[in-house]
Z-matrix of the N, CA and C atoms (Angstrom, degrees):
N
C 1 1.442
C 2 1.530 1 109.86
N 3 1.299 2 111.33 1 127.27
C 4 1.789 3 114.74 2 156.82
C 5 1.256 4 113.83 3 -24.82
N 6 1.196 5 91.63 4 130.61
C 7 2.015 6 97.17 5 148.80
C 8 1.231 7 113.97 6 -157.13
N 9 1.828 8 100.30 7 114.60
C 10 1.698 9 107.55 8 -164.74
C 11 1.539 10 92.26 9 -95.67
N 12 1.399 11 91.15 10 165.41
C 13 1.702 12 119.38 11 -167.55
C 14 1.204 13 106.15 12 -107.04
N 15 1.564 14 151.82 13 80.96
C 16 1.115 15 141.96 14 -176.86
C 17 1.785 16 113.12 15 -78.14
N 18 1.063 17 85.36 16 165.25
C 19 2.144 18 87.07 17 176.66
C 20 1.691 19 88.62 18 -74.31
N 21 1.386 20 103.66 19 165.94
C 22 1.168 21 113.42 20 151.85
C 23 1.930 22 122.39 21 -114.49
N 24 1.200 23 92.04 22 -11.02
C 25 1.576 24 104.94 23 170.14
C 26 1.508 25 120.52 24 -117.87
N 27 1.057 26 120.70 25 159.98
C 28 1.534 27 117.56 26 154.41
C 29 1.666 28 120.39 27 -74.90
N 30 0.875 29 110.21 28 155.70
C 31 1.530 30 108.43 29 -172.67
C 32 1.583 31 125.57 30 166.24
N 33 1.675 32 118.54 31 -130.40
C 34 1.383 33 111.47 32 176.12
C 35 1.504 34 82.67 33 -164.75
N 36 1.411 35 93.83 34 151.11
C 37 1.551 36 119.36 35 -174.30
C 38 1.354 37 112.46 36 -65.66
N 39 1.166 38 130.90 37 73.71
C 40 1.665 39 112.43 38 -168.00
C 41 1.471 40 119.24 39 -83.62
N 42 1.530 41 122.57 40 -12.38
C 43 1.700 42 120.23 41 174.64
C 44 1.464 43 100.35 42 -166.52
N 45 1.148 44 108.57 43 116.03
C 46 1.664 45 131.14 44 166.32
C 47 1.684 46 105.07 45 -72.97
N 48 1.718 47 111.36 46 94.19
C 49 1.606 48 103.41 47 178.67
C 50 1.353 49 110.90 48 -81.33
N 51 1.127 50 124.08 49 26.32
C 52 2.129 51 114.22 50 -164.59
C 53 1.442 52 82.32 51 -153.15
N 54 1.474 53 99.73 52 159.37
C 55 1.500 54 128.72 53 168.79
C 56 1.417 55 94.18 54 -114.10
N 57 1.503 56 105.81 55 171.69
C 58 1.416 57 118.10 56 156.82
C 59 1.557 58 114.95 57 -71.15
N 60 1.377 59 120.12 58 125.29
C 61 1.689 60 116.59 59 -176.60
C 62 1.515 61 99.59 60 113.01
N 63 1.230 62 131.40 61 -16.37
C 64 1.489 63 145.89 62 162.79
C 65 1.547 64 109.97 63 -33.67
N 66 1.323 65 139.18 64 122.57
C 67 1.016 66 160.44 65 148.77
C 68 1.610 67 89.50 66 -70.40
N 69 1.699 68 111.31 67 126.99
C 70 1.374 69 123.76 68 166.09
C 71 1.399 70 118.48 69 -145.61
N 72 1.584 71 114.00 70 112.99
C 73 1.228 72 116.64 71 -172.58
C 74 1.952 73 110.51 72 -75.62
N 75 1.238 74 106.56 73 162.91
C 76 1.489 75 101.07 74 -176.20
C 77 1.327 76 107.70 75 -60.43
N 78 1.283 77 101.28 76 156.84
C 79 1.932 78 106.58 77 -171.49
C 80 1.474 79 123.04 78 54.12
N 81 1.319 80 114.60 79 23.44
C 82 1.421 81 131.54 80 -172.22
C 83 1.880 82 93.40 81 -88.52
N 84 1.179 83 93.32 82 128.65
C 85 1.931 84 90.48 83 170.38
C 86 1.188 85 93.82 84 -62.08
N 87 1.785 86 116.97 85 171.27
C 88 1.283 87 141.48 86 -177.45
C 89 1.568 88 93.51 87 -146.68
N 90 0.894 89 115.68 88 -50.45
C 91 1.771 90 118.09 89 -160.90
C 92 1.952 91 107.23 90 -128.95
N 93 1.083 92 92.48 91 -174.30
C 94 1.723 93 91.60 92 -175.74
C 95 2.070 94 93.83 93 -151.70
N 96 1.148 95 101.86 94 99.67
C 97 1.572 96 68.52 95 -171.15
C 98 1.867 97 100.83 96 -109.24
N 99 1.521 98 116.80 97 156.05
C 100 1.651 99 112.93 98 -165.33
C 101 2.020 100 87.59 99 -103.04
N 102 1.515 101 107.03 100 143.43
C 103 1.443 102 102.87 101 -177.38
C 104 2.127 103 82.58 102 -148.30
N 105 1.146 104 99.56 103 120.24
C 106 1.773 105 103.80 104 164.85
C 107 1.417 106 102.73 105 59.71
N 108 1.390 107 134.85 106 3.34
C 109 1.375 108 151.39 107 161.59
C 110 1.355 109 114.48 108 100.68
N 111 1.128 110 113.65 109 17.41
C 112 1.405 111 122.06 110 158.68
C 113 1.579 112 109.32 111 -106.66
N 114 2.197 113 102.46 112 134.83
C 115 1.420 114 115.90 113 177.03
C 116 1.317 115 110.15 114 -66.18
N 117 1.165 116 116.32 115 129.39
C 118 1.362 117 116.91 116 153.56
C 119 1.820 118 125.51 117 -110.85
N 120 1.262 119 112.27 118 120.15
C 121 1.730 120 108.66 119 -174.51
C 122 1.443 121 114.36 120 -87.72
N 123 1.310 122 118.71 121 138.22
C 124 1.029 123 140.39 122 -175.70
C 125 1.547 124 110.93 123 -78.44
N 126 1.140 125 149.10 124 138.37
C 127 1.023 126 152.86 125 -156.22
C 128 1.773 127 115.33 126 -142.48
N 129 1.181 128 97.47 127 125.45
C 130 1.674 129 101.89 128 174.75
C 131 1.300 130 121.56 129 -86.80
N 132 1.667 131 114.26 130 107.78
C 133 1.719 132 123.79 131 -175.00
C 134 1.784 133 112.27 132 -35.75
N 135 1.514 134 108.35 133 -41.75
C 136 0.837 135 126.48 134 -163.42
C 137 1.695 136 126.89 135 -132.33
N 138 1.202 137 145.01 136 146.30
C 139 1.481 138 132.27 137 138.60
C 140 1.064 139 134.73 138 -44.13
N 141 1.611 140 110.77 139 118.45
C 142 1.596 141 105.07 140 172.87
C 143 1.240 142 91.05 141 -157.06
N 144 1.549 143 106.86 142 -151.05
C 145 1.432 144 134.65 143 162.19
C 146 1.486 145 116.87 144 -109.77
N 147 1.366 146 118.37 145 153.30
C 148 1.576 147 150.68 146 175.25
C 149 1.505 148 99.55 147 -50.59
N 150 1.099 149 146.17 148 108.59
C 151 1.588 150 129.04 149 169.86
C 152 1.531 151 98.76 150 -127.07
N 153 1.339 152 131.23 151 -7.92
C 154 1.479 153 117.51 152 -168.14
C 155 1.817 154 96.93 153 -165.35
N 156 1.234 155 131.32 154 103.49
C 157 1.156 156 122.34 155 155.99
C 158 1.949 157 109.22 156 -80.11
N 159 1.368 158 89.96 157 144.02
C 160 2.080 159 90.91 158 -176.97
C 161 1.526 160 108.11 159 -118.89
N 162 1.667 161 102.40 160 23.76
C 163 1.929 162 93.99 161 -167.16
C 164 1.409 163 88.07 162 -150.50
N 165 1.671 164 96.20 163 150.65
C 166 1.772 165 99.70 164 177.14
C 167 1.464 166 94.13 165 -112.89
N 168 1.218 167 117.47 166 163.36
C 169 1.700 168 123.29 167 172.02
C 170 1.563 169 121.01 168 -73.28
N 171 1.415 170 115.71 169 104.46
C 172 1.522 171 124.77 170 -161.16
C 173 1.344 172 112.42 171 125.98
N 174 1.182 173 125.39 172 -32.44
C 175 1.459 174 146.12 173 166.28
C 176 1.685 175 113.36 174 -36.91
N 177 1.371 176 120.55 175 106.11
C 178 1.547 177 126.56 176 161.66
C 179 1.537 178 105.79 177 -52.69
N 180 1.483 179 106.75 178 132.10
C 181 1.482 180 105.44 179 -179.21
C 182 1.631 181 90.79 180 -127.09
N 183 1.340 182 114.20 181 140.42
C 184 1.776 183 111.00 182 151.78
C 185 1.375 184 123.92 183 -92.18
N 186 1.364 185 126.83 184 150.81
C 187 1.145 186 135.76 185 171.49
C 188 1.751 187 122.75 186 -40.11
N 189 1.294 188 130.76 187 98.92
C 190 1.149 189 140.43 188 -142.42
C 191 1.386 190 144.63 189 128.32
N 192 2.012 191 91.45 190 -40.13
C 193 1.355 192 117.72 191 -145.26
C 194 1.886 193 100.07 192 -82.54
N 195 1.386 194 115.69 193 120.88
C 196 1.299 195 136.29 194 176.38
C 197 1.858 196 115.60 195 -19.52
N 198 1.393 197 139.95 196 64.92
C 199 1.689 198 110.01 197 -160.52
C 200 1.061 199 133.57 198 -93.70
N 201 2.296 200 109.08 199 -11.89
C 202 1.243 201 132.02 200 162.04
C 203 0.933 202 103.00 201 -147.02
N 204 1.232 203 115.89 202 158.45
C 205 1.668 204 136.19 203 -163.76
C 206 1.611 205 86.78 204 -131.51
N 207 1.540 206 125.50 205 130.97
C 208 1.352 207 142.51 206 156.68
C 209 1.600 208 108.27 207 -94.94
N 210 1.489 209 109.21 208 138.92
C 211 1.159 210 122.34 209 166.71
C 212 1.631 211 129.57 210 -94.73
């Protein structure tokens, strides 16, 4: 089953920590995103694998917006 990674803030993509093929333990960052100049880390609900990154680094994201998909 899917398990997408939504932002939890608005902001900009500042560091993609996973590739696709990524082994990610729960609470494992996935993303790093910069909002008002403070990092915020992205966090994986769950364990899985990398099957779909949806954000490039520099990339405006909104609050919601899809940024990894686990397989």
């Amino acid at each position: 089953m899917a398990t997408p990674i939504p932002a939890h803030i608005t902001g900009t993509v500042w560091k993609i920590e996973v590739k696709v093929g990524d082994a990610v333990d729960e609470n494992g960052v996935v993303v790093i995103l910069e909002s008002m100049k403070m990092e915020m880390p992205v966090e994986a609900p769950a364990a899985g694998t990398v099957t779909v990154i949806h954000c490039a680094e520099g990339q405006a994201v909104n609050e919601g917006d899809v940024l990894v998909t686990l397989g």
